[in-house]
N, C-alpha and C positions, 0 to 999 in steps of 0.2 A: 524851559519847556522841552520836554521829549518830542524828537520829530522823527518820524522813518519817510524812509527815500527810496523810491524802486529805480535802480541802475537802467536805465534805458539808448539802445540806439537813438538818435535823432532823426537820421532817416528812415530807419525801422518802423518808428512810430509813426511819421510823417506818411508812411504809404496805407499803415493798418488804419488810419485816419482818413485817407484819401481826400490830402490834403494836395492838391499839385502834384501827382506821383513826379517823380523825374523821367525826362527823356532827349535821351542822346540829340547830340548835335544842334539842339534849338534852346540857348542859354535863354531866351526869354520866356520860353515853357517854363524853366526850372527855378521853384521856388517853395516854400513853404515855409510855416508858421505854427510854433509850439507855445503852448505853457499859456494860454489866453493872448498869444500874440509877446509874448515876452521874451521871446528868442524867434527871429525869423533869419531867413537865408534868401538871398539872390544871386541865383550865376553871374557870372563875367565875362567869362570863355567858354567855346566852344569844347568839344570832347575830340581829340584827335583818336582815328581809326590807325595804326598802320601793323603791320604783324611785325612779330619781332624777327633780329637780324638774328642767323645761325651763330649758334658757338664755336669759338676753334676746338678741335679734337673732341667735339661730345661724343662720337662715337668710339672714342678707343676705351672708354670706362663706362660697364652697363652700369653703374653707379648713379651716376651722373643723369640716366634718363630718365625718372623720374623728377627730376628737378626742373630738366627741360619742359618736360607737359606740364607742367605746374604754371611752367612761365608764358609757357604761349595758353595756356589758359587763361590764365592773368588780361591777356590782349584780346580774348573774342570779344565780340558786340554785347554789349549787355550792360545791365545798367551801370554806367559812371559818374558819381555828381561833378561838373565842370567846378572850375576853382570859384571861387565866388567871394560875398561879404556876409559876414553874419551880425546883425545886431543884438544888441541885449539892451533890457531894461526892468529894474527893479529884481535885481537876479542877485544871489549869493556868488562870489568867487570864490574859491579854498588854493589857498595855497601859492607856491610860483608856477606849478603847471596850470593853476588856472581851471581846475575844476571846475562844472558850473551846477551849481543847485537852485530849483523853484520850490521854495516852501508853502506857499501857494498851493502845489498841484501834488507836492510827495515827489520830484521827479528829482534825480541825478543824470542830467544829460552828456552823452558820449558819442561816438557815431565819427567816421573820418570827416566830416563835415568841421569839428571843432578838433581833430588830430587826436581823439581820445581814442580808447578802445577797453571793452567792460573790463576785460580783462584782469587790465592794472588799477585800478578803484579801489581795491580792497588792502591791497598792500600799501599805495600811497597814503589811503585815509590814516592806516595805523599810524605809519612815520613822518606825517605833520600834524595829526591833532591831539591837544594838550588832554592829560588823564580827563582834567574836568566836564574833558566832554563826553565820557563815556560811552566813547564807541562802542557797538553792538554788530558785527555782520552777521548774515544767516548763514546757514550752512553749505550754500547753494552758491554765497558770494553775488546774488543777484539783490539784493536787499539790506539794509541796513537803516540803525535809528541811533540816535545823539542825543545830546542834550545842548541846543541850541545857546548860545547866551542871550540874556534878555535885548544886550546893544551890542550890533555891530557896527566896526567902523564903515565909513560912508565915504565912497571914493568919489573923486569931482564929479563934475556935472558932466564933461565930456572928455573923451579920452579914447584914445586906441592901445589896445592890449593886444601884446604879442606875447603872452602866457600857454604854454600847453607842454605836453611831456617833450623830455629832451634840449629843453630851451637852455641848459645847464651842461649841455654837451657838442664839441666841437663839432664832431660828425653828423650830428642830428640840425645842429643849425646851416651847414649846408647842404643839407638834403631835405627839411621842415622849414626850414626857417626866411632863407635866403630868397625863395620863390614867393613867403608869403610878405616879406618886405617889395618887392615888385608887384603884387597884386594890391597891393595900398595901395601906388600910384595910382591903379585903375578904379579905385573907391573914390576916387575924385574928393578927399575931403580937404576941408580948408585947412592952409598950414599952421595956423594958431592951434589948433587943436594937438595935445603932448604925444608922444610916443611914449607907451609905458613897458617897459621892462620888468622881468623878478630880479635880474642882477646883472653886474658890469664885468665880465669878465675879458681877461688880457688879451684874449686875440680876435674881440669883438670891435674895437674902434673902425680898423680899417673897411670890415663889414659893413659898417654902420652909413662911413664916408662914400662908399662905394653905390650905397642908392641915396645919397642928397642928407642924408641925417648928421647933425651932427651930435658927437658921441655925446658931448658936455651937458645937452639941451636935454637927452632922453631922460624922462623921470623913471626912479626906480621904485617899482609897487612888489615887494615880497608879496604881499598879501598873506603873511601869516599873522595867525590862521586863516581870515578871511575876512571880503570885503565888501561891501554890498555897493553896485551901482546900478544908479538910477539911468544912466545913459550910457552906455559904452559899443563901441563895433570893433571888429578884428577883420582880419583877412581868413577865411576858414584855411583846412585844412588840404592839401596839394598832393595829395597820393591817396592809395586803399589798397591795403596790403604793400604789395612789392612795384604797383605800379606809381608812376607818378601823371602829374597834370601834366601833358606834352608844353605845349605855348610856354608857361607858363616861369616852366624851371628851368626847360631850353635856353628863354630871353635871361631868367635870375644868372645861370651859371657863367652863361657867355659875359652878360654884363662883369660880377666881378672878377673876372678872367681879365679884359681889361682895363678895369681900374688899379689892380693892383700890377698890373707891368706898366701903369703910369707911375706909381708911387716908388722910391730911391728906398732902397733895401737898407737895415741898418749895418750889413752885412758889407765887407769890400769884397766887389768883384773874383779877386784870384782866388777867396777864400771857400766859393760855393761850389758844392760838387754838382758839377754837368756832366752831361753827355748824351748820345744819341737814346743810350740802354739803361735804362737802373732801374736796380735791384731796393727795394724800400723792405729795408731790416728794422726788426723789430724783436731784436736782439737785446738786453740792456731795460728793457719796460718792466715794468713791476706793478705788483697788481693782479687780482683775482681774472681780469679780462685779459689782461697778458698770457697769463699764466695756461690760460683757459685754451689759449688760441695758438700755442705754443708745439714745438715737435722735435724730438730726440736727436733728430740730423742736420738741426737750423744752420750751425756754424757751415758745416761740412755741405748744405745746398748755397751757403752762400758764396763760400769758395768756390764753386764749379761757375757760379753768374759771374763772380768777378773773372776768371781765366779764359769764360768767353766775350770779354769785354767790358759789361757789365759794371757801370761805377754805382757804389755803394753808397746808399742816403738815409740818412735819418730825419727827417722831414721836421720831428716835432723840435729839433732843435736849430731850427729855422726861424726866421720871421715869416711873418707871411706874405709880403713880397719877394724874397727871396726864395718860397718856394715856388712862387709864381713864374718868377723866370727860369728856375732851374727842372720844371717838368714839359713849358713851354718849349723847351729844345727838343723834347725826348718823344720819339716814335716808339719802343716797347718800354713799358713798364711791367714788372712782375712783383711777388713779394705774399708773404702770408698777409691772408687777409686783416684787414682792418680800416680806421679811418687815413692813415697813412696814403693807402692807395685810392681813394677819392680825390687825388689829385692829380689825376688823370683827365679831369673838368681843364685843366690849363691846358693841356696837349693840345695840337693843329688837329681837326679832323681827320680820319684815319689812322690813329694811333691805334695798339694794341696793347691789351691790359691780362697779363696772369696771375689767378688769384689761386693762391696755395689753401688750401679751406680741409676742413674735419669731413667727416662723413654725417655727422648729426650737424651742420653749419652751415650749410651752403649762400654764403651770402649774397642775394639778388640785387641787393643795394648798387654792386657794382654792375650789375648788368642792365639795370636802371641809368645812372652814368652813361655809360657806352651806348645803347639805343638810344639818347636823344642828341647825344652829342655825335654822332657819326661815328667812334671807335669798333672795334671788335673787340673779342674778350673770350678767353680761354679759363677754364676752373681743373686744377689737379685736386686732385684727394688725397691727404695724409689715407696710413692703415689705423685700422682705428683701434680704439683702446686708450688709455690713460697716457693722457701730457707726455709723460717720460719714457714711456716705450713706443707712442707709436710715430711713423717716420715718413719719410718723401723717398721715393723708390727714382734713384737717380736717373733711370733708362729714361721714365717717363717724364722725370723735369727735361732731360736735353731732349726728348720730343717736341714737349709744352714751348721750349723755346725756338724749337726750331719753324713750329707754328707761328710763332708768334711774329719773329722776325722773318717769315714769309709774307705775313699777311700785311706787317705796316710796309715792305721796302717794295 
């Protein structure tokens, strides 16, 4: 049977409904209930107010300020959904992000609430569903119709799903992910109930050990192409845009911060590169996002960090205890952007983070890190223009660090 599906915010809708609008500060105001009651939401936490903390050297690059107002936009009062739990029942899943569709009601639900956003719908439906279902989206990308199958399979009776975008990337599961395994705890639910996963991958164990789960137990639900449960919750969604849920990802990061300096590196000691300073190269990666993220002078900036001290890391060929102790030493970090430099989560409070970034890229990600975790954080600009010509203007990297290493010593 042909079905169409209007892509919808969940809180969008929840307010045009004036269903519980949200409102700041009081989790137990905040709540609401879609689709005949078939996806509802409950806070857990509070909404932390505080303004964000200045950047190092934002005023030496007008570049640079619009990025700024963007962020401290990001922080004024206004509405934030608290981290919370979301239930489902009698609801389509699609996929390992975890899609979620009411056929019921026509709706494709998205909204930071379930870490969706309308945005990516249209692309993800193409590259996980099979021809037979003859996708259709509109031209609009807000709408879209299938051809359902007659049966789909039926996932258990009860179950927790940590499915949604990114769940298949390092970066995103410590920045999506790691928070919403901490706000389980706070769902109070009994431990017979499985952890379901879309997949197992290598540097997820330690993760896993890190808030009480063990890795062996966690069942794996692909959910390709899709699943239908009768019962299931999750922990929503822990950010909107560039901001994150304060409490929430504060307690997540801190926690496995020390779990994994409990845990014995597979690594021997003399072998790991330490030091007060590093430089996290990304020299050697390969790949469209490498590539992307990449600049004409890489070698030649990274020789100027090592000869002001500066010890050189490759992080991804690390375990992940082993990164854990060896960023834990370190008061400045710098390095072109990437997930590399999210490892700045291990540093003492007060550490300082430079993040080498494009002019179309400014990634907040990292400025997220540093405001809850107590660091500062500096951002240079490549010149822009194409991978292979444009570059790091050496005046202002030995600026950037001279920042940097004022602001942690």
């Amino acid at each position: 049977m042909r079905q169409s599906f209007r892509i919808v915010d969940a809180e969008v809708l929840a307010g045009q409904q004036a269903v519980a609008p949200p409102a700041l500060l009081d989790p137990a105001a905040v709540t609401f209930s879609l689709a005949q009651g078939r996806l509802t939401y409950r806070a857990l936490l509070e909404v932390e107010q505080r303004p964000p903390t200045p950047w190092l050297g934002q005023g030496a690059d007008p570049a640079l300020a619009p990025f700024w107002q963007w962020w401290c936009a990001l922080h004024e009062p206004g509405q934030f959904l608290p981290a919370g739990r979301v239930d489902l029942s009698d609801l389509l899943v699609l996929g390992h992000w975890g899609l979620v569709l009411d056929p019921a009601s026509g709706l494709c639900l998205t909204g930071a609430t379930l870490n969706w956003w309308d945005r990516q719908v249209p692309e993800y439906l193409a590259a996980i569903l099979p021809p037979e279902w003859e996708l259709r989206v509109s031209a609009d990308g807000r709408e879209f119709d299938c051809l359902l199958p007659p049966r789909v399979p039926e996932a258990p009776d009860r179950i927790l799903l940590m499915h949604s975008p990114g769940s298949d990337g390092f970066g995103h599961w410590l920045l999506d992910h790691l928070p919403r395994l901490q706000l389980l705890e706070l769902m109070g639910e009994p431990p017979d109930i499985p952890l379901a996963l879309p997949r197992r991958e290598a540097w997820l164990p330690p993760m896993l050990r890190a808030f009480g789960h063990d890795p062996d137990a966690v069942r794996l639900l692909p959910l390709a192409p899709a699943m239908r449960f009768r019962r299931a919750a999750m922990p929503s969604g822990t950010r909107q845009g560039f901001r994150v849920s304060g409490p929430v990802c504060r307690l997540a990061w801190r926690r496995l911060r020390a779990a994994l300096l409990r845990e014995k590196p597979a690594e021997q000691p003399a072998d790991l590169p330490r030091g007060r300073r590093l430089f996290v190269s990304r020299r050697g990666l390969t790949g469209s996002f490498a590539e992307a993220r990449s600049f004409a002078n890489a070698e030649r900036i990274e020789a100027i960090a090592a000869a002001r001290g500066y010890t050189v890391i490759r992080p991804e060929g690390l375990s992940l205890p082993a990164q854990a102790r060896c960023f834990a030493e370190a008061r400045v970090v710098v390095g072109p952007d990437g997930s590399g430099l999210h490892n700045i989560l291990y540093a003492h409070p007060g550490a300082a983070l430079g993040v080498i970034a494009q002019p179309e890229r400014v990634n907040l990600w990292h400025a997220a890190f540093c405001q809850e975790l107590g660091h500062r954080i500096g951002f240079l600009l490549t010149s822009a223009g194409e991978p292979e010509s444009r570059v790091v203007e050496e005046a202002a990297f030995h600026a950037l660090l001279d920042e940097l290493e004022a602001a942690a010593d």
